[in-house]
C-alpha positions in Angstrom: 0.0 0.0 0.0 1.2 3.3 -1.0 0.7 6.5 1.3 -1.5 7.8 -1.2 -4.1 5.0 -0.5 -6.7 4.9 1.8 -7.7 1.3 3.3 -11.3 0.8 2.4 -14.4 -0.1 4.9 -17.5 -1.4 3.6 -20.5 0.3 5.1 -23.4 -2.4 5.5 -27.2 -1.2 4.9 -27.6 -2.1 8.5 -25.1 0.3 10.0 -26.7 3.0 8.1 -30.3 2.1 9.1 -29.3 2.0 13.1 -27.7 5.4 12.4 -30.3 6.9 11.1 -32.6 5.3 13.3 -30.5 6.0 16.3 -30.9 10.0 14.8 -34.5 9.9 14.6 -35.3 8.7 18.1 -32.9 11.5 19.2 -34.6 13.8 17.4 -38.4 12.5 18.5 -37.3 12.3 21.6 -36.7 16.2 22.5 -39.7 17.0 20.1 -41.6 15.1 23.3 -39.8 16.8 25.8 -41.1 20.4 24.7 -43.7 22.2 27.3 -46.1 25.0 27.4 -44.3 26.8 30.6 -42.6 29.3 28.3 -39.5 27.3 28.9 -39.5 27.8 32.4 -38.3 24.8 34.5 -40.6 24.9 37.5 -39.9 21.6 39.4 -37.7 18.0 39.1 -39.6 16.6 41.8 -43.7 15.8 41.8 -46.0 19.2 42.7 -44.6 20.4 45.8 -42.1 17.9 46.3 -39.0 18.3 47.9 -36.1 20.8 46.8 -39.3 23.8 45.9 -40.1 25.2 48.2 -40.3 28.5 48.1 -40.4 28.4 44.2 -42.5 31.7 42.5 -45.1 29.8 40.6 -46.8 33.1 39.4 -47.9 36.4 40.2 -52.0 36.6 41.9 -52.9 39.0 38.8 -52.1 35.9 36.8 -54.1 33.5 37.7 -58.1 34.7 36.9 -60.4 34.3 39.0 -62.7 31.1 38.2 -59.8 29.6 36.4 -56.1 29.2 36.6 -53.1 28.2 34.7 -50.8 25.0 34.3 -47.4 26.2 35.2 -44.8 22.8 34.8 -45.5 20.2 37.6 -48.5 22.3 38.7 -52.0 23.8 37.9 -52.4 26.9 40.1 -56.7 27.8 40.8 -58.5 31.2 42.1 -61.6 28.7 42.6 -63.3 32.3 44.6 -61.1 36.1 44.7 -58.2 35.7 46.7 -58.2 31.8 47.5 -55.6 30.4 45.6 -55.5 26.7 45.3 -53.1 23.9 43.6 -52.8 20.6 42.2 -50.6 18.5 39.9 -50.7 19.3 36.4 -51.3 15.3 35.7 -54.2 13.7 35.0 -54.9 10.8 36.8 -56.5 8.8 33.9 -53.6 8.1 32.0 -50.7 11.0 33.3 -51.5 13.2 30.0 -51.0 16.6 31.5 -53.8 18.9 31.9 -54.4 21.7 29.3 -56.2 24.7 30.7 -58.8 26.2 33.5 -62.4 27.7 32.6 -65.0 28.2 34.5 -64.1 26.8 37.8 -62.7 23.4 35.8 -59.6 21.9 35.0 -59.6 20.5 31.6 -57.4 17.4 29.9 -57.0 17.2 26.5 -56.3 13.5 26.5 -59.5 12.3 26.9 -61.5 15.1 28.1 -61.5 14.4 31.7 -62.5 17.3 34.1 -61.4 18.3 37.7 -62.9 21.2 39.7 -60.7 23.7 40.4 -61.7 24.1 43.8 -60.5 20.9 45.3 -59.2 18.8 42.4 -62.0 16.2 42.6 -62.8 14.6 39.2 -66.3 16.3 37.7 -66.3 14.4 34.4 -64.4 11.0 33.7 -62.9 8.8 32.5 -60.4 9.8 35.3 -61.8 8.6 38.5 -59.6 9.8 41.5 -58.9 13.3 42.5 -55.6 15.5 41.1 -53.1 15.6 43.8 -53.2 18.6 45.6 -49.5 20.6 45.9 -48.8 23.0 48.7 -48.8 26.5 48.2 -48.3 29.8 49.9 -49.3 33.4 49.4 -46.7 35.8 50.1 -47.8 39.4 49.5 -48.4 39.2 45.3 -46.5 35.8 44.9 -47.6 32.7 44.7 -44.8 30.1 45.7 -44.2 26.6 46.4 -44.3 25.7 49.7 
């Protein structure tokens, strides 16, 4: 072999179909991973877990009276002016997590189950148990993780 030549490697269809393969789970993988928090990371740990507290979730002015908003982990409620209430953002059906709050309910996408915003208890299945509730505090026009 001269130093001009280059040893050759044979490339089998099935290298090239685990690469690319390998590529597109990669890829559909952090498509998945998106969320609707405006990219920001509220909590590692389940709705009021460990390592939060203290967390600002949102301001009071954000969170309408009636409804609420899914913020990460957690869906923060104003069920009645001033009481602030909150719950995990997953649904108990089948962990899809929850979309939106309107009129005093808690809506999933998934399958259109429904939770009052009040207390978290299921209105309309085909969930059947309550969202969790996470523990939250008031302090002055902040709403944080307790």
């Amino acid at each position: 072999m001269t130093g001009s030549q280059v040893p050759s490697r044979t490339v089998t269809r099935r290298t090239v179909v685990a690469a690319v393969g390998g590529a597109g789970l990669t890829v559909a993988l952090t498509a998945c991973g998106g969320s609707d928090d405006g990219g920001q990371k509220v909590a590692d740990t389940p709705a009021g877990g460990a390592g939060d507290g203290g967390k600002v979730l949102a301001k009071t002015a954000d969170i309408p009276e009636g409804g609420g908003k899914v913020i990460g982990d957690v869906v923060v409620t104003q069920p009645k002016a001033g009481e602030f209430k909150a719950f995990s953002s997953k649904c108990t059906h089948q962990g899809c997590a929850v979309k939106d709050v309107a009129a005093g309910i808690i809506n999933c996408p998934c399958h259109n189950s429904q939770f009052s915003a009040a207390d978290g208890s299921v209105k309309k299945g085909p969930a059947t148990s309550p969202l969790p509730p996470a523990s939250i505090t008031v302090d002055g026009d902040s709403i944080k993780l307790a």
